[in-house]
mmCIF file of the N, C-alpha and C atoms, coordinates in Angstrom:
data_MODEL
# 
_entry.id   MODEL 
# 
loop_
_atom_site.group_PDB 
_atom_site.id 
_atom_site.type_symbol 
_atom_site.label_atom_id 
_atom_site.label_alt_id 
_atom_site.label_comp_id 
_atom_site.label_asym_id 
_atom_site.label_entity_id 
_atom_site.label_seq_id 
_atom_site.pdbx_PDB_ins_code 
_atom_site.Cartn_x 
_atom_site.Cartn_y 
_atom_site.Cartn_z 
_atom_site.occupancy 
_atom_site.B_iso_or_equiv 
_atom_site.pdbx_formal_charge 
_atom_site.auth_seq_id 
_atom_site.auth_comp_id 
_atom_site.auth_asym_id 
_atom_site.auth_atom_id 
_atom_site.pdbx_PDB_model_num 
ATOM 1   N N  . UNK A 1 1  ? -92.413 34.165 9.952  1.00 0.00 ? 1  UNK A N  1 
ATOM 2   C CA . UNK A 1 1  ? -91.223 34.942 10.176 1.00 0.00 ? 1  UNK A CA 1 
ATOM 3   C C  . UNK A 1 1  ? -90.545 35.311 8.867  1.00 0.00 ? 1  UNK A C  1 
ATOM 4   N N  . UNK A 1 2  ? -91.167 34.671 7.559  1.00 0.00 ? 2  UNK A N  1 
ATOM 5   C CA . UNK A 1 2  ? -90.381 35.622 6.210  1.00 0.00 ? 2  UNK A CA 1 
ATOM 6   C C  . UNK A 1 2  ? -89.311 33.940 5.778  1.00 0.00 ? 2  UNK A C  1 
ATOM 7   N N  . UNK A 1 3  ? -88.795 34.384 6.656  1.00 0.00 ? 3  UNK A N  1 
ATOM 8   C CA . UNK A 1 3  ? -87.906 32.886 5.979  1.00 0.00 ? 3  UNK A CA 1 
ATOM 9   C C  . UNK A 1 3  ? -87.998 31.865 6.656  1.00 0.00 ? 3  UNK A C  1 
ATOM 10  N N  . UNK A 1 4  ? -87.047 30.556 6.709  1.00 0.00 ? 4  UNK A N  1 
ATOM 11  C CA . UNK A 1 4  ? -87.217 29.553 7.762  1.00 0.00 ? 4  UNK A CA 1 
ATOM 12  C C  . UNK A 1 4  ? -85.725 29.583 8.064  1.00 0.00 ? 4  UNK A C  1 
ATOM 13  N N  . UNK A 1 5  ? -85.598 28.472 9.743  1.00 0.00 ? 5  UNK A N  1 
ATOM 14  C CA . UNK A 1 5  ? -84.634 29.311 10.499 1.00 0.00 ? 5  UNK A CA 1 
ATOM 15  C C  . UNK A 1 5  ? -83.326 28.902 9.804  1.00 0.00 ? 5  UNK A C  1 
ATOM 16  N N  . UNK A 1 6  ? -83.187 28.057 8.886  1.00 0.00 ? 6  UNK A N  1 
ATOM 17  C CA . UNK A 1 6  ? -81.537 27.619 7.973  1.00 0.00 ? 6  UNK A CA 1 
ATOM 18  C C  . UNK A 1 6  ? -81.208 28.175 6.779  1.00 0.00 ? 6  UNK A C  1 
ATOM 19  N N  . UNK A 1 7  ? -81.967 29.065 6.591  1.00 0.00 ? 7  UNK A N  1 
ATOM 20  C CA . UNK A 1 7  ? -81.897 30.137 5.695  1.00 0.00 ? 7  UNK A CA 1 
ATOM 21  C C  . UNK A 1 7  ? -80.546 31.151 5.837  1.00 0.00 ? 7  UNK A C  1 
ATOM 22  N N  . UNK A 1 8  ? -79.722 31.082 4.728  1.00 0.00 ? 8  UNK A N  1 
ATOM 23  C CA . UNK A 1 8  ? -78.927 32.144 5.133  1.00 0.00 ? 8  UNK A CA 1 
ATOM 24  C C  . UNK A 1 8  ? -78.555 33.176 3.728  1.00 0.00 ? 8  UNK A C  1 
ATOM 25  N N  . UNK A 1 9  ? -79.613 34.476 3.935  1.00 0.00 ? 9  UNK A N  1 
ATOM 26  C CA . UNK A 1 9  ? -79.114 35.703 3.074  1.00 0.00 ? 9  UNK A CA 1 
ATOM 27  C C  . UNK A 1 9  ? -79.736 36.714 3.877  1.00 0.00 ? 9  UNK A C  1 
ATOM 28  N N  . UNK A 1 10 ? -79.485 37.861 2.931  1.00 0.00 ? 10 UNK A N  1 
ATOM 29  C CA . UNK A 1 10 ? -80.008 39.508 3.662  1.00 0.00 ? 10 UNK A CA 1 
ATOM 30  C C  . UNK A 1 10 ? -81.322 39.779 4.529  1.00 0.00 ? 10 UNK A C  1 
ATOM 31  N N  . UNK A 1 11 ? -81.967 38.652 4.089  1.00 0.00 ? 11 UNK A N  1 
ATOM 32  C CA . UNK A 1 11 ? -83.507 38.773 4.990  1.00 0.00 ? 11 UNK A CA 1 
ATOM 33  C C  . UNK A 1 11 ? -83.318 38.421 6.695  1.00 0.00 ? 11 UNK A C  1 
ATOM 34  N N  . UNK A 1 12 ? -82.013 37.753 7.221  1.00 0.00 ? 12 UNK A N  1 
ATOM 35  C CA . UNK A 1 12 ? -82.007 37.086 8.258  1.00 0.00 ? 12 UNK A CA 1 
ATOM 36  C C  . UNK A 1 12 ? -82.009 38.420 9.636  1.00 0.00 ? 12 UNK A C  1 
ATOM 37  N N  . UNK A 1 13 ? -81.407 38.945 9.480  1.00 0.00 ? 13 UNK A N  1 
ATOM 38  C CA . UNK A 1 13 ? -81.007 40.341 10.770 1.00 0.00 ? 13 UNK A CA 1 
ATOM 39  C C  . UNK A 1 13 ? -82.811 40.924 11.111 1.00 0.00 ? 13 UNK A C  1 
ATOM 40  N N  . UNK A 1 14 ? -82.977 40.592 12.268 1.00 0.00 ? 14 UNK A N  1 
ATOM 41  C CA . UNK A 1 14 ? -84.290 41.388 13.336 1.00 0.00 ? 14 UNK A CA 1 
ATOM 42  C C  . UNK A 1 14 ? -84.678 42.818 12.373 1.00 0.00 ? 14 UNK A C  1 
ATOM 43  N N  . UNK A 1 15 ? -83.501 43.123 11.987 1.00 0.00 ? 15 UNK A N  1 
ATOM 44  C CA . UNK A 1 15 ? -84.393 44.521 11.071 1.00 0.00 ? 15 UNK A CA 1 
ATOM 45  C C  . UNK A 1 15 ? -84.627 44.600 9.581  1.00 0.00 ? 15 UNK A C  1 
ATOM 46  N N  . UNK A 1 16 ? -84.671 43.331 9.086  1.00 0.00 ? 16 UNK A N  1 
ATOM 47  C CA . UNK A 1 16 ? -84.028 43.228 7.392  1.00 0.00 ? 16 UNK A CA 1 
ATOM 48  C C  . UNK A 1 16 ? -85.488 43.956 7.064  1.00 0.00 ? 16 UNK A C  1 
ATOM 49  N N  . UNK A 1 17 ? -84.639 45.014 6.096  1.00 0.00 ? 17 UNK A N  1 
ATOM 50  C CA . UNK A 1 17 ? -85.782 45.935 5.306  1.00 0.00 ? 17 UNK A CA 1 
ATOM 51  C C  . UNK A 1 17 ? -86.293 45.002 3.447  1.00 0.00 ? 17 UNK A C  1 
ATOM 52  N N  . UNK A 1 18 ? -85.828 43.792 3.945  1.00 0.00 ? 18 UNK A N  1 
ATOM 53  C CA . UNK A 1 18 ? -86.548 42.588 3.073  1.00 0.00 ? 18 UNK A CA 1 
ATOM 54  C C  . UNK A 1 18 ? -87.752 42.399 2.884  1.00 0.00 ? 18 UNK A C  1 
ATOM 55  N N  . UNK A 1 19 ? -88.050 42.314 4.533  1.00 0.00 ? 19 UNK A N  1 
ATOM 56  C CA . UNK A 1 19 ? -89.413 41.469 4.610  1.00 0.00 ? 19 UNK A CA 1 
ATOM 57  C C  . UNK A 1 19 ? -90.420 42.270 5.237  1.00 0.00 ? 19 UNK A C  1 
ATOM 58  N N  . UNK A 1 20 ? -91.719 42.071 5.103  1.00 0.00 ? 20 UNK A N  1 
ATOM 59  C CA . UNK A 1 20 ? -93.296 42.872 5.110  1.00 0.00 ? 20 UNK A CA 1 
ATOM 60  C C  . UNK A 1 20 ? -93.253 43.148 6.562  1.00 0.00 ? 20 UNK A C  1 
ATOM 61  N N  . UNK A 1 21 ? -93.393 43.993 6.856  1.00 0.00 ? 21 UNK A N  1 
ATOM 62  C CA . UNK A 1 21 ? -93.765 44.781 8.064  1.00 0.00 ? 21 UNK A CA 1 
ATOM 63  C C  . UNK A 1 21 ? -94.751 43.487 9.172  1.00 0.00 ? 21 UNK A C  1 
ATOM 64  N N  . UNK A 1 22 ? -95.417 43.146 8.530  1.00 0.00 ? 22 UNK A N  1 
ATOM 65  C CA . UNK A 1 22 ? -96.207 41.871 9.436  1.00 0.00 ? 22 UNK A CA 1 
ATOM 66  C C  . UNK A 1 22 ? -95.077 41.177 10.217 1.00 0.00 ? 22 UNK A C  1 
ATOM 67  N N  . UNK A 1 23 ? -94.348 40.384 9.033  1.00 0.00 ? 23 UNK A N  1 
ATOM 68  C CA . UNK A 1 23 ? -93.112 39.474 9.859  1.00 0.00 ? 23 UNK A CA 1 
ATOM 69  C C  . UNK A 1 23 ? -92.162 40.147 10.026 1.00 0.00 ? 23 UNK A C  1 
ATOM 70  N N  . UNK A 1 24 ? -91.998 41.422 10.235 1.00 0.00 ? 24 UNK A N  1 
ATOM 71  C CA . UNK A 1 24 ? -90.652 42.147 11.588 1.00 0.00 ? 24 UNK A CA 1 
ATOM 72  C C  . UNK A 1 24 ? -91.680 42.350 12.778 1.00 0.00 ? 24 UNK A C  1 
ATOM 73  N N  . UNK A 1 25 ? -93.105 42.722 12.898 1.00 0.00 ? 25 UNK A N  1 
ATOM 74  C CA . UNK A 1 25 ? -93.487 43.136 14.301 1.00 0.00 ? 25 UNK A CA 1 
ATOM 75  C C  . UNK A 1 25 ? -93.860 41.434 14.558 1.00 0.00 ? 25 UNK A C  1 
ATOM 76  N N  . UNK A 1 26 ? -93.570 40.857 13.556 1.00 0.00 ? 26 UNK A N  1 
ATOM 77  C CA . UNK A 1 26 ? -93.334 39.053 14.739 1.00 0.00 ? 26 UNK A CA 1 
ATOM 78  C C  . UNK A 1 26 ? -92.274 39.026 14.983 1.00 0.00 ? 26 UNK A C  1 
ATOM 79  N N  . UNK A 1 27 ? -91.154 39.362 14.667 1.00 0.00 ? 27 UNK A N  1 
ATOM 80  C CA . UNK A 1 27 ? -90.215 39.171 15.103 1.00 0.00 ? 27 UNK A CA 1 
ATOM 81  C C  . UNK A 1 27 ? -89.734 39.929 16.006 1.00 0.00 ? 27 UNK A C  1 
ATOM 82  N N  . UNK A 1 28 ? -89.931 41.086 16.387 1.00 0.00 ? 28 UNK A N  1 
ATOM 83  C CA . UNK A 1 28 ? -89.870 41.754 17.265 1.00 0.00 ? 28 UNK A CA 1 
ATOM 84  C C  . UNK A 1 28 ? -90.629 41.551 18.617 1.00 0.00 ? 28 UNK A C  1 
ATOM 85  N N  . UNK A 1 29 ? -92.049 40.806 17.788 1.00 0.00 ? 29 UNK A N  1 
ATOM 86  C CA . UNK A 1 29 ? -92.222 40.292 19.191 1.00 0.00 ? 29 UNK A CA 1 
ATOM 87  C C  . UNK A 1 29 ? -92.015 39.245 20.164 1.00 0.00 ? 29 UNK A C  1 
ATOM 88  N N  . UNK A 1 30 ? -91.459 38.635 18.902 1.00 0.00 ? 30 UNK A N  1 
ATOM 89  C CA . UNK A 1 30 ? -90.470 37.523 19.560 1.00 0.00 ? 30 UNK A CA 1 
ATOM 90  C C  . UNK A 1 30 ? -89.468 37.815 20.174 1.00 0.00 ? 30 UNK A C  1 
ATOM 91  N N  . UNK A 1 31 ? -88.843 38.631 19.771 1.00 0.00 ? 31 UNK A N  1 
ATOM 92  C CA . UNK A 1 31 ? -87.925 39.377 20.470 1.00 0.00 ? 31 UNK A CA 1 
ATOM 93  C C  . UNK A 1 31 ? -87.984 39.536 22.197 1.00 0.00 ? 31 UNK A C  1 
ATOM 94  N N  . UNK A 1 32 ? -88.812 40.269 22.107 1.00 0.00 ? 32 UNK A N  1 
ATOM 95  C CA . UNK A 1 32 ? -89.407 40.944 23.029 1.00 0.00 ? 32 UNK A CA 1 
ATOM 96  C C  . UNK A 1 32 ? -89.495 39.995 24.239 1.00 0.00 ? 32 UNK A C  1 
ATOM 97  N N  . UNK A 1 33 ? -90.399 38.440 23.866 1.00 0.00 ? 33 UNK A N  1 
ATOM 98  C CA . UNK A 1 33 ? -90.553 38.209 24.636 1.00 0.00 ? 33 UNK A CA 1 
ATOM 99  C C  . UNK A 1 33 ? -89.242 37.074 25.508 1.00 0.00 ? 33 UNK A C  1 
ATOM 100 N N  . UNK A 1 34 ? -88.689 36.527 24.243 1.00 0.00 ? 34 UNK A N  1 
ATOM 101 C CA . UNK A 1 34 ? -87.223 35.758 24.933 1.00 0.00 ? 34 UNK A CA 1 
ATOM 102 C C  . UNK A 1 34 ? -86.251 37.266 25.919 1.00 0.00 ? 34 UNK A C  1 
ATOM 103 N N  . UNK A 1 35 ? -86.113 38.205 25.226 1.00 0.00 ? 35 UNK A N  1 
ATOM 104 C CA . UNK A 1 35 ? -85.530 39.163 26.391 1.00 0.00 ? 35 UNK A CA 1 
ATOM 105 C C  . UNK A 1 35 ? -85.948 38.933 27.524 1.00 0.00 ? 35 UNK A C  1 
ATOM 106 N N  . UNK A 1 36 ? -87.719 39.334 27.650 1.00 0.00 ? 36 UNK A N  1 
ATOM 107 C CA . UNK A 1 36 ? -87.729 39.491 29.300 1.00 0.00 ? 36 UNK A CA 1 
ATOM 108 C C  . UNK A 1 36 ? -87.995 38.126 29.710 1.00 0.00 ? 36 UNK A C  1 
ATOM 109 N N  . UNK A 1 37 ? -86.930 36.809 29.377 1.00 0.00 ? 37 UNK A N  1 
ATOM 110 C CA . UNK A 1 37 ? -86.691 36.019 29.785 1.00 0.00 ? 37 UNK A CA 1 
ATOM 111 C C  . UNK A 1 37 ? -85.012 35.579 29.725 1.00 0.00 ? 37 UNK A C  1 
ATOM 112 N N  . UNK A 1 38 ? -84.466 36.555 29.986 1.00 0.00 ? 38 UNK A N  1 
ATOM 113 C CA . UNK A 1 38 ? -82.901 36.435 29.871 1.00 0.00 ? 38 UNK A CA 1 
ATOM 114 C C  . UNK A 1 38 ? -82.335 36.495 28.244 1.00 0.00 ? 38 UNK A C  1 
ATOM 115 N N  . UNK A 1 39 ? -82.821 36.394 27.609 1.00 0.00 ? 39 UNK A N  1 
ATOM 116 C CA . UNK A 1 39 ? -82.161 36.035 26.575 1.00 0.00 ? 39 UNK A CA 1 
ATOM 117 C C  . UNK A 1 39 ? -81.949 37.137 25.428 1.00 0.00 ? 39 UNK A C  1 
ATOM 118 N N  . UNK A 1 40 ? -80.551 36.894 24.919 1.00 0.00 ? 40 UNK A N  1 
ATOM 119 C CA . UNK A 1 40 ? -80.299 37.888 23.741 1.00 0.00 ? 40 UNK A CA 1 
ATOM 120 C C  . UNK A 1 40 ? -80.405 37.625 22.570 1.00 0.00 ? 40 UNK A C  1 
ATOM 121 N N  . UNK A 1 41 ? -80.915 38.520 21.524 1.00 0.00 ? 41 UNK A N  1 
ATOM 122 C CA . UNK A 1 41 ? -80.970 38.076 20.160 1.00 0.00 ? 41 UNK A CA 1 
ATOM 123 C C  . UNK A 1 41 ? -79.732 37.934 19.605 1.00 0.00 ? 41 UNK A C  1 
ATOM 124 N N  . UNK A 1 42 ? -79.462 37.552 18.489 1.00 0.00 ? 42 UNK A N  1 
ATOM 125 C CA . UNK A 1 42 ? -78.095 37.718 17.593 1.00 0.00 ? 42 UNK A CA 1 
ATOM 126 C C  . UNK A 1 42 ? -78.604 38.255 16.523 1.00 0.00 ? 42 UNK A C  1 
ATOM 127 N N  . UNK A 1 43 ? -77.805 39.511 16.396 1.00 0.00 ? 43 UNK A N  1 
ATOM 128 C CA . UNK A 1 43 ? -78.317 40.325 15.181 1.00 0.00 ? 43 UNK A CA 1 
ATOM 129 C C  . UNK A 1 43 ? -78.379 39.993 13.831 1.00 0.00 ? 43 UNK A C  1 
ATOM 130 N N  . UNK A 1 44 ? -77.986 39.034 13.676 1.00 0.00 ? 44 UNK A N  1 
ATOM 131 C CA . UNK A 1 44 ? -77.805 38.340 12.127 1.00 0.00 ? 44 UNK A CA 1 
ATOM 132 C C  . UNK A 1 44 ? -78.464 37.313 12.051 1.00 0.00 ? 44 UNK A C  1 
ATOM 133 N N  . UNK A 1 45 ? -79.421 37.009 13.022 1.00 0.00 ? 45 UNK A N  1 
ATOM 134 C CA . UNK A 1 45 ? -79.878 35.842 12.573 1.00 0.00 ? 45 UNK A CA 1 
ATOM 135 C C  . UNK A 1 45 ? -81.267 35.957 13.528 1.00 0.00 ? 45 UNK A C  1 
ATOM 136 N N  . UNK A 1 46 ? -82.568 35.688 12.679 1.00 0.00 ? 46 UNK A N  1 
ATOM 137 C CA . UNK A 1 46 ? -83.617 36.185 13.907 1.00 0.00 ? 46 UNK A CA 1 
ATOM 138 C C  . UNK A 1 46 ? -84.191 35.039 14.754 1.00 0.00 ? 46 UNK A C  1 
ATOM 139 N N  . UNK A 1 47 ? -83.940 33.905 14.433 1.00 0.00 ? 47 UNK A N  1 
ATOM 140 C CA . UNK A 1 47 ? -84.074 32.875 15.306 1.00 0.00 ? 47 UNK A CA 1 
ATOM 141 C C  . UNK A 1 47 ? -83.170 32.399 16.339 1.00 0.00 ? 47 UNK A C  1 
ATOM 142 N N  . UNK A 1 48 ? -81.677 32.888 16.254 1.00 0.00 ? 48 UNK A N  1 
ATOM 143 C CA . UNK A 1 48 ? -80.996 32.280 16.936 1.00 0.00 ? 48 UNK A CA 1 
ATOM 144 C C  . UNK A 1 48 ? -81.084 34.026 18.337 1.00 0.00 ? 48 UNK A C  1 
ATOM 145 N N  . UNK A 1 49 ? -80.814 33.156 19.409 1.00 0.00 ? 49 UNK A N  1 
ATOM 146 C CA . UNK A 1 49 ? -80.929 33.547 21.129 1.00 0.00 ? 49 UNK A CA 1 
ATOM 147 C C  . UNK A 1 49 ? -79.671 33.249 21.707 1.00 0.00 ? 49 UNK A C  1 
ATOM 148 N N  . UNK A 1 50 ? -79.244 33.948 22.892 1.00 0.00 ? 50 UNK A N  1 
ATOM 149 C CA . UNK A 1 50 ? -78.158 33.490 23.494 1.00 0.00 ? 50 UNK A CA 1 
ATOM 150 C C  . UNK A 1 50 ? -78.316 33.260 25.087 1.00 0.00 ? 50 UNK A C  1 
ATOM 151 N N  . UNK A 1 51 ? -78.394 32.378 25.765 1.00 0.00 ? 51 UNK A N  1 
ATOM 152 C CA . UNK A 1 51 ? -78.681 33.031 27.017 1.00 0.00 ? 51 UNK A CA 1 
ATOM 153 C C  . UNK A 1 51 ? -77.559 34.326 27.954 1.00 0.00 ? 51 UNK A C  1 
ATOM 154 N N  . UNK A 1 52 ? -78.183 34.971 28.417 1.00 0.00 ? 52 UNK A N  1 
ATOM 155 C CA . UNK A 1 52 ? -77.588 35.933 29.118 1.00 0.00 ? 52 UNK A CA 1 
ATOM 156 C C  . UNK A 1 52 ? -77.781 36.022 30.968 1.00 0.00 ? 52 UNK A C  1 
ATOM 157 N N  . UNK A 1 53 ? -76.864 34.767 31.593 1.00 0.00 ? 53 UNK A N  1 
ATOM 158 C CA . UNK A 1 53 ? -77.104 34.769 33.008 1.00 0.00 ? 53 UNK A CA 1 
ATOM 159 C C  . UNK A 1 53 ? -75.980 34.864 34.107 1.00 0.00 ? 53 UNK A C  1 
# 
């Protein structure tokens, strides 16, 4: 995923134009898949989820 999840600078946000194209379409597909399980990302941070129920 580019960084690890206690990391905190510019690389952290689902779209940071930081990190290699490899680790945003992981993260996106991570994304992807906690959504179609209720859950929301937090835009600033690509590990952290919220549930949404």
């Amino acid at each position: 995923m580019y960084t690890s999840f206690d990391l905190f600078d510019e690389a952290l946000p689902h779209d940071s134009k930081l990190i290699d194209k490899q680790y945003l379409a992981k993260r996106n597909y991570l994304c992807s898949k906690m959504q179609n399980h209720n859950f929301k990302a937090c835009k600033i941070e690509w590990w952290h989820y919220i549930t949404c129920r």
